[in-house]
N, C-alpha and C positions, 0 to 999 in steps of 0.2 A: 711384546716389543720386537719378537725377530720379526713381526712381522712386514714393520719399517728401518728397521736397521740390517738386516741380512738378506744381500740382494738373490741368496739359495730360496729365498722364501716365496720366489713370486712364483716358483711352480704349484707352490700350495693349490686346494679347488677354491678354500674364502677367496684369496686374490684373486684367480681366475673371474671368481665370481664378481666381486667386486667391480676389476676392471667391465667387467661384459655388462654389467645392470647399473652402475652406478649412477648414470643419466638418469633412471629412470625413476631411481631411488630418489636421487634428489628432488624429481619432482612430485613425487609422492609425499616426498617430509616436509616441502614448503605448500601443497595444497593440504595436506593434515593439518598442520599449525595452523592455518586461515580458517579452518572448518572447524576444529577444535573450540578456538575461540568465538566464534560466530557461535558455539552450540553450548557457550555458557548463559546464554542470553534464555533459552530454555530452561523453564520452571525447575522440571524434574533433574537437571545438572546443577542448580546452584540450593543453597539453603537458605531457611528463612532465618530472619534475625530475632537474639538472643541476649539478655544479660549473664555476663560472666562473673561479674564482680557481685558477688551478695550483699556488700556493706552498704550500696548504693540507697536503696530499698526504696526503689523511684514512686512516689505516688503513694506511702504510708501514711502520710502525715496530713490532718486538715488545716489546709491551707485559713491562715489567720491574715493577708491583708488587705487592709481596707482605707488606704492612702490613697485613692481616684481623687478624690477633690481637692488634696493638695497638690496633686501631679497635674491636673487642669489650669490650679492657679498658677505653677510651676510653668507652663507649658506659655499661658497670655502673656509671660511678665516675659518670658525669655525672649517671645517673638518683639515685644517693642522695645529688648535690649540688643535685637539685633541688627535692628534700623539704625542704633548709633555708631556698629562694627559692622560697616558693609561690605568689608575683605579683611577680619583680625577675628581674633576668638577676645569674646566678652569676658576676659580675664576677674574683671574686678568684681561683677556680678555671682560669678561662679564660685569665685574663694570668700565669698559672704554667705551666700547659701550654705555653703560644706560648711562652713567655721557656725552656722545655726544649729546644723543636725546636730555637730558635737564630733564631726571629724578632725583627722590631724592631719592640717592642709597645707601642699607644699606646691610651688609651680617648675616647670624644669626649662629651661632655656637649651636652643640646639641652633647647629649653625650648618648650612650646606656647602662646600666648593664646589661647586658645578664641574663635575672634571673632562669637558672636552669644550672645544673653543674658547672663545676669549672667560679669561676668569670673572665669577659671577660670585655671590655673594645672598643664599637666601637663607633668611633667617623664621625660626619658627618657637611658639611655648605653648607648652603642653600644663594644663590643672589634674591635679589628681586628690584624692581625700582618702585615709586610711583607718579602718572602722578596724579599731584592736580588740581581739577575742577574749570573753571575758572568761573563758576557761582552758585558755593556753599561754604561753608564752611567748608568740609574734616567731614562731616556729615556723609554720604553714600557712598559707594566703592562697587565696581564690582573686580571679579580676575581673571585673565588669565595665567593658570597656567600651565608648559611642565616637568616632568622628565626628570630629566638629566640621560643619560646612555654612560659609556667611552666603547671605544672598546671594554674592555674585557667584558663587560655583556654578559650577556645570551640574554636577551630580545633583539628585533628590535633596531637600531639607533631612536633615537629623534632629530636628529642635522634639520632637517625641519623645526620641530617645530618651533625650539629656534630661526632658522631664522628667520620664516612669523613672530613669535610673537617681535621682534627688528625689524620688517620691520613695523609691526602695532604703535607699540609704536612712531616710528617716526611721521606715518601720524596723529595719533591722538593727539600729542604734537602741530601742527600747528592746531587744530579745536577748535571753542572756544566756542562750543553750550556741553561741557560735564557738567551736574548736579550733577554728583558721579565722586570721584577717582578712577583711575585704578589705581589696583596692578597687576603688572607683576612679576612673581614668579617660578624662578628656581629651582627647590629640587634635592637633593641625597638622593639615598639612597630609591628609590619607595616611598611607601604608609610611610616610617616612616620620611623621612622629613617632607612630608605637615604634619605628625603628630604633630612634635614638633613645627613646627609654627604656625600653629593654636593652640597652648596650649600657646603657650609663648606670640601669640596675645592678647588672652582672657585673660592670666592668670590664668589657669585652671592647673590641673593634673587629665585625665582620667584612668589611666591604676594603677597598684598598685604605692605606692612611693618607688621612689625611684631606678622605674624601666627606665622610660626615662625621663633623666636629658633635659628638651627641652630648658634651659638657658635664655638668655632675648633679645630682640629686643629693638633696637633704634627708631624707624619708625616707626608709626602708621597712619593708614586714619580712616574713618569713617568707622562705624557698615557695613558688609560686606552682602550684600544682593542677589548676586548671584552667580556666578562661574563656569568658562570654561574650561575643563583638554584636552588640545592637544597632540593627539599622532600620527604625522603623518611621517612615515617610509621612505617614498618619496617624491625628490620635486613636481613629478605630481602623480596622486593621479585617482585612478579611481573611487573608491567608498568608503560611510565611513559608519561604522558602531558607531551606539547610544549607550552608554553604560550608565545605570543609576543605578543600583544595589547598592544598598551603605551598609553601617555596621548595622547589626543586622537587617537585610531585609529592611531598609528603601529607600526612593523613594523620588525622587525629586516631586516638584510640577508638574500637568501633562503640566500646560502652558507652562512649560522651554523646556520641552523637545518637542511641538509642537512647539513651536520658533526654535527648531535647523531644525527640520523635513521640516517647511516651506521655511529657508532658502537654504538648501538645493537643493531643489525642484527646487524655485525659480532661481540656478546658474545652474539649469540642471546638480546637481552633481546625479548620485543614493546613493543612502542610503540603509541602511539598518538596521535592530534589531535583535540579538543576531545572527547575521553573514547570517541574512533568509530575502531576499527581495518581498514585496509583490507581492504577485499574485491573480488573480481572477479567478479560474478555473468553469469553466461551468460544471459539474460536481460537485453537493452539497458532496456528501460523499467525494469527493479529495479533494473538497476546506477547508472542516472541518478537515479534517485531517493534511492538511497542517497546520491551524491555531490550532490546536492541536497541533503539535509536537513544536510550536515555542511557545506552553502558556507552555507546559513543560519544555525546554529550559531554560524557566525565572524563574521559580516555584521550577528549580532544582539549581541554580546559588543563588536565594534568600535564599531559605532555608537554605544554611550553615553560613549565614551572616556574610560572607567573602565578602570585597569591589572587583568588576572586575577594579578597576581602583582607582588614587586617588582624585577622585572625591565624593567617598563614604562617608571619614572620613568629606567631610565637614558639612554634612546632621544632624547631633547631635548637631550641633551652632547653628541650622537655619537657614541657610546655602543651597539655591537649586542650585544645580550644577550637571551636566553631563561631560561623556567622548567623544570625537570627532577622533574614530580613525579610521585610512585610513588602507583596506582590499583590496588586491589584488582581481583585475576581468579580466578574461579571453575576450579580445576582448574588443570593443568600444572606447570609445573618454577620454583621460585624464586632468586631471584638475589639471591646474600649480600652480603657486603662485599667480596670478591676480585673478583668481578665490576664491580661497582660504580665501584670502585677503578679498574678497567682502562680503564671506560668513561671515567671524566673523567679518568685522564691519557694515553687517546686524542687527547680532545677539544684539552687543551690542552696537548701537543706540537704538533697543529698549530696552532693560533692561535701558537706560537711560531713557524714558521716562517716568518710575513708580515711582507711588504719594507714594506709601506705600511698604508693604512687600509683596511676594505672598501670596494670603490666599483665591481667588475665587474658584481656579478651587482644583483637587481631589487630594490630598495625598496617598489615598490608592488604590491600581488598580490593574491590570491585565494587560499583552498585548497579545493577540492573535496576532496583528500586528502592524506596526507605524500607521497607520490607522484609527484602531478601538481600545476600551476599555473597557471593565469589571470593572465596579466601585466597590466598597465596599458591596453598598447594596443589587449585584445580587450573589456575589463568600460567602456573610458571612450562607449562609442560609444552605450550601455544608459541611460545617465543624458542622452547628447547627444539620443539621439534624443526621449526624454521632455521635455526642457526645451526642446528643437524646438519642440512644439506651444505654450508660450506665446510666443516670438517669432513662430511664425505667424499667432496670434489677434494680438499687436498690431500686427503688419504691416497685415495685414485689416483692423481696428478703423480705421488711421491714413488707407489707401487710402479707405476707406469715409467716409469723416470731411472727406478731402478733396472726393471725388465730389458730398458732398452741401453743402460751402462753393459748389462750382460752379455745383451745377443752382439754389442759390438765387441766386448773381448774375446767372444768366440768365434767372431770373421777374422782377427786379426792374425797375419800369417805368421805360424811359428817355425823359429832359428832349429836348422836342422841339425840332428845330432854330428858331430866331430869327434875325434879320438885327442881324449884329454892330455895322454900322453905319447912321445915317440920315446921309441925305446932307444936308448944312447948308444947301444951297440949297430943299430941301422945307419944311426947317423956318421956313426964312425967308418962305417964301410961303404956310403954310396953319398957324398956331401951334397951332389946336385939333384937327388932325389930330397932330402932335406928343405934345399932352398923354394923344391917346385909348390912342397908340402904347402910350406910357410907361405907361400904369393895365393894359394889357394883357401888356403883361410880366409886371408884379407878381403876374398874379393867374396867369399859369402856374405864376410862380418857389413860389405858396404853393400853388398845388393839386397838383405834384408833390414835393413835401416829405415824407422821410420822416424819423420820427423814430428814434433812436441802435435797432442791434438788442437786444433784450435775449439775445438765446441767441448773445452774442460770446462770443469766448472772453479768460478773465482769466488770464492764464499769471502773471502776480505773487501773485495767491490760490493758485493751485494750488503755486507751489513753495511757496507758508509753509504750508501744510494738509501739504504732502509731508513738509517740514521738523520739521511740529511733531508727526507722525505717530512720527518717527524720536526725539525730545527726550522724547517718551513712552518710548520704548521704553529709553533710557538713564537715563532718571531710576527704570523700574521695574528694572534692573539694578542699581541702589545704594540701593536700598530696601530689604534684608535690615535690616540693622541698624535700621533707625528701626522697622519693623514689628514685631522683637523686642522690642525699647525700651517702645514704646508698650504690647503685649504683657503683656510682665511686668508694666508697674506696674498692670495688672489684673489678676495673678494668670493670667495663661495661660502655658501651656509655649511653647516654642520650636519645636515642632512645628506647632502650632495657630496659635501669633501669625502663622508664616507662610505656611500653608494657608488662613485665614480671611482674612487680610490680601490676597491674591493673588486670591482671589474676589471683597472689596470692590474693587480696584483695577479688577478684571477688569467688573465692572456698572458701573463710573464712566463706563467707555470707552466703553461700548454707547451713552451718551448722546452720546457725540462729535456722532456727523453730525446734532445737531438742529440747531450751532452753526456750520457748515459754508457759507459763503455764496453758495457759485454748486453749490446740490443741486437748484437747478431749471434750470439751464442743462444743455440735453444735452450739448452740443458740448464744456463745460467738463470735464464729468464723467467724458465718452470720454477726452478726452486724458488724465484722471486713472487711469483703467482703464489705460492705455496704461504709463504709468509706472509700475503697481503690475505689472503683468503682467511688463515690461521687468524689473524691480527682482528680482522672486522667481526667472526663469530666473537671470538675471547670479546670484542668490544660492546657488541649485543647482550650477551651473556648479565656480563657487571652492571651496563646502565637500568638494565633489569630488574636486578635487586634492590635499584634507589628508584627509579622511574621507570617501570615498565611501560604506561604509555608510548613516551616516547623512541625506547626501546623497539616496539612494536611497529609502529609507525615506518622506522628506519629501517626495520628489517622487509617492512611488505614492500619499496622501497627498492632498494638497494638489493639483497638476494638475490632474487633472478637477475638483473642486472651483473652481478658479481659474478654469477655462475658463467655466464654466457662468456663473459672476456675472457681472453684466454689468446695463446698460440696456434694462428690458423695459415695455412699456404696458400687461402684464399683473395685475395686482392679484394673483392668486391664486399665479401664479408669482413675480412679487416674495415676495411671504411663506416661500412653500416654499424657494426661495432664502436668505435670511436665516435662516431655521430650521437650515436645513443649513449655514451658514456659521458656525450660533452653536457647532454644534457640534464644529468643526472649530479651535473656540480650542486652543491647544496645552494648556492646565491640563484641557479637559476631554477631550483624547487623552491625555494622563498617567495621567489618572486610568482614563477607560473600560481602556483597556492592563494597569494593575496590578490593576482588578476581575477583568478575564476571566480574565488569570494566576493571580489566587488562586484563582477557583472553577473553575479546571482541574485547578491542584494540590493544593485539599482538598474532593474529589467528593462527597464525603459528609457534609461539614459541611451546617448552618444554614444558611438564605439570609441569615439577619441577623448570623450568628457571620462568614459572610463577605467581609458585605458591612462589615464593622466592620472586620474583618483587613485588608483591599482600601483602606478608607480611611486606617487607620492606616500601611499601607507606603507609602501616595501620598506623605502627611506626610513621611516617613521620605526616601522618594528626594528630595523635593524639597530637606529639611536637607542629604543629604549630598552634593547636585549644588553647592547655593552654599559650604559646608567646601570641599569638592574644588577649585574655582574660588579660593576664599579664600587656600588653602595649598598646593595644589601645581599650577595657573595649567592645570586643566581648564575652560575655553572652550565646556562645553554650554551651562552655562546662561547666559553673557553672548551666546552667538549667536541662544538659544531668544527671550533679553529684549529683546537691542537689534535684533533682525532681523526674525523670521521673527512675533513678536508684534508691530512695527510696518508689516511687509505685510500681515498678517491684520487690522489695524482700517486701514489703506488699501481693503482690499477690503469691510469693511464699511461703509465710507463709501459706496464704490460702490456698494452693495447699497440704499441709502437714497436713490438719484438719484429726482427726482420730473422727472418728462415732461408737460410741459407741452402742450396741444395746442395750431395753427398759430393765430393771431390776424391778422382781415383788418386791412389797413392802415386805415385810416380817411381819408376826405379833408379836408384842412383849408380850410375857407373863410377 
């Protein structure tokens, strides 16, 4: 510690060295991190996958069912019940089936406020049936869960699903080895029914109040320990792709999802992850590349911490669940309902076998492939090493800062010595030698006189400038609604109010540092760099541990950017600097991001058809980042507002320091 707090210490060689190399370091620790993690993608750095849990015991058991032809008849009666609900879920038909197997069947009722623009009002019900275990006590539950989608959706049919799963429910209603409940669980309405039922399970509210009314349930099992989202588009089915991505980057435990991968396997279905089947190419640079582009794939899916499926929102209850859905493949053998069948009650005899909760195998990972895994403790060293380099720029900054407090206390001219005393007997004998004494003092004491420094440092401005940096940052966090508000009552959509709204906010700020009171003190301003530099590592650091993705992202990003701003006497490079920092606001990486996206994926459009399309989806993510946030308590965009948007105008503060050059003292007569 002296070696930031005692300014004796900057004669040290570490400082010396530090000051002298520290540029060079830093970019040593942000090309390490990029390489590091680019060199997870390599076989020989990652490991292959493994069961941790023994009770699983995936694939013991001969698979006994033989419910295809009820699940076929299941499958015709459902399609020409859905002719008569061409936008509603076929309620009535569904709790007559479950109440045949021999289920205890309840429906759940939920209600939406639309919370931005004018208030809206949608309403949705979800069917669910509860198969109580004949050798426990409604202790423990398992869920087997399909989205209902009517003709008119956008999205693929589900009617397969909802078949094989009422064709499961039958065969497992005759077994009598089940130790958990099965819940079988119909939703509307995508990702926002399983919301309100798991809220109206627990009895929870995640998302603001008031925003989804999720009402109440009849029907309870036991503490819900895992969970299976089926999406399969066809009755035969060639291959399925694993989806585990869940809300705010979270991830099932890794055993569930080797449970799906082995059964799988085991029915000679192919599989696959993030829509990329493994391969093993003899050829190391192809084979890395390949498992590259499928760790980016996931890295870039995670990072918005948006659920691929609804299987995400279960993951915040504790809750390991995955999605199971069937991807068209050109060519080979397809897998009917018998198959199918065999596969999910693989899966879930063994989820029946567990003494306790998941908790052996890895929560946090990577996947290069279904395969193999990236645990925690090889991908967390990729983001340390990057966020390395801003602790060592304000190490430097501070070392540096002090060295030059020093050398200016040793230019400053020191009060010559005088005789502390006269002796009383001189003054009695010579009085106007006395008086000459005394006017000769005076006029040292005034011609060594300096006045107050102005390049002190004000550390009570700096934290209320720090302070009011961050009260920006939460006030634009709860500003969706008033921007709607104001909005509408001129006739704008809710797209626009808050895409235009976000841009005027966004040039208010830019005005910040005219207001800024110590922007010509250097000393001041360093220490301010110091804190913004500090603030944004510490902030990479934590979102790390919940979302490394986008942790990652923001650090390749923003770091070199961060590094460069700074205190300069340069004119030309101050400018270029700010230029570059203006555009490095996160509203205009949102947007540059979904331009380039568009006129990737339509090459042959228009540059103006694209650049239309490019702005209109900017609008579009931004609406459904603050929804997401609103109603089911996704944390981009309050992190994007209150954090990463109050470093970024910290740093632009700093970009606006005026350097003052040295002023001789002047002598006072």
């Amino acid at each position: 510690m002296g070696l930031l707090t005692d300014p004796s210490a900057g004669q040290g060689k570490l400082t010396k060295a530090l000051l002298k190399y520290y540029t060079k370091l830093c970019v040593l620790l942000y090309i390490g991190g990029i390489g590091w993690f680019c060199s997870l993608a390599y076989t020989p750095m990652n490991a292959g996958t493994y069961f941790s849990e023994n009770a699983l015991l995936p694939g013991l058991v001969k698979s006994e069912f033989r419910e295809d032809a009820i699940a076929k008849t299941y499958h015709a009666e459902l399609l020409d019940e859905m002719k008569k609900y061409e936008d509603s879920i076929p309620y009535p038909w569904l709790l007559a089936k479950m109440r045949q197997i021999g289920l205890d069947t309840y429906t759940h009722n939920f209600t939406l406020n639309y919370p931005l623009g004018k208030p809206q009002k949608f309403f949705g019900k979800n069917v669910y049936g509860i198969l109580r275990a004949a050798r426990a006590s409604s202790t423990e539950a398992l869920v087997l869960s399909v989205p209902y989608r009517p003709p008119l959706s956008v999205h693929a049919t589900t009617a397969p699903s909802i078949a094989i799963m009422l064709a499961f429910a039958k065969f497992a209603n005759k077994e009598k080895y089940w130790a958990k409940d099965i819940i079988f669980l119909i939703t509307e309405h995508e990702q926002l029914g399983i919301q309100a039922w798991l809220e109206a399970y627990h009895g929870v509210a995640c998302g603001n109040e008031g925003t989804l009314d999720h009402g109440d349930i009849k029907g309870r099992a036991g503490a819900i320990q895992a969970a299976i989202n089926l999406e399969l588009h066809e009755p035969a089915i060639s291959q399925v792709d694993i989806k585990i991505e869940g809300l705010n980057g979270q991830l099932p435990n890794l055993d569930l999802f080797n449970l799906a991968a082995k059964m799988l396997l085991k029915e000679g279905v192919p599989h696959t992850f993030k829509s990329r089947p493994n391969k093993h190419l003899k050829d190391p640079i192809n084979d890395w590349l390949y498992s590259f582009q499928t760790l980016l794939a996931m890295i870039s899916t995670q990072a918005t911490g948006i659920p691929n499926g609804n299987h995400g929102l279960y993951h915040r209850f504790g809750i390991e669940a995955l999605t199971l859905e069937s991807t068209p493949l050109k060519g080979g053998n397809k897998a009917g309902f018998p198959i199918v069948g065999r596969i999910i009650e693989g899966i879930f005899r063994s989820l029946n076998n567990l003494l306790e909760r998941f908790h052996q195998s890895f929560f946090f990972y990577l996947l290069p492939s279904s395969e193999r895994f990236i645990s925690i403790g090889l991908y967390m060293p990729a983001i340390c090493l990057i966020a390395g380099a801003l602790f060592i720029k304000s190490c430097a900054n501070w070392c540096q800062l002090q060295e030059n407090q020093a050398e200016t206390e040793d230019e400053k001219p020191k009060t010559p010595e005088t005789k502390k005393e006269v002796k009383s007997s001189s003054i009695a004998r010579n009085s106007k030698n006395f008086w000459r004494e005394m006017e000769g003092r005076f006029q040292v004491e005034v011609q060594t006189y300096n006045p107050p420094d102005p390049d002190s440092i004000n550390f009570i401005s700096i934290l209320c400038v720090f302070l009011m940096s961050h009260v920006v940052g939460v006030l634009i966090m709860n500003s969706p609604q008033l921007l709607t508000t104001l909005g509408g009552q001129n006739n704008y959509s809710t797209d626009s109010s808050l895409f235009y709204g976000f841009i005027a906010i966004s040039a208010m700020l830019l005005t910040v540092p005219l207001f800024i009171p110590f922007k010509a003190c250097e000393k001041s301003m360093s220490v301010f760099n110091i804190l913004s530099l500090l603030e944004l590592g510490t902030t990479l650091i934590c979102v790390s541990m919940n979302n490394f993705s986008l942790a990652l992202f923001c650090a390749i990003i923003y770091v070199p950017l961060a590094l460069i701003i700074g205190i300069t006497r340069c004119r030309l490079c101050s400018a270029i600097k700010k230029i570059v920092w203006l555009l490095a606001h996160p509203l205009v990486v949102l947007t540059a991001t979904v331009l380039i996206y568009t006129f990737v994926m339509f090459p042959g459009e228009k540059f103006e058809d694209n650049f239309h399309r490019g702005i209109a989806a900017t609008q579009q993510a931004i609406v459904f980042s603050i929804v997401d946030s609103m109603i089911y308590g996704n944390w981009l965009f309050s992190v994007v507002t209150s954090v990463f948007i109050s470093n970024w105008l910290c740093f632009w503060i700093v970009a606006f320091a005026k350097v003052q050059q040295d002023i001789p003292k002047k002598k006072i007569d």
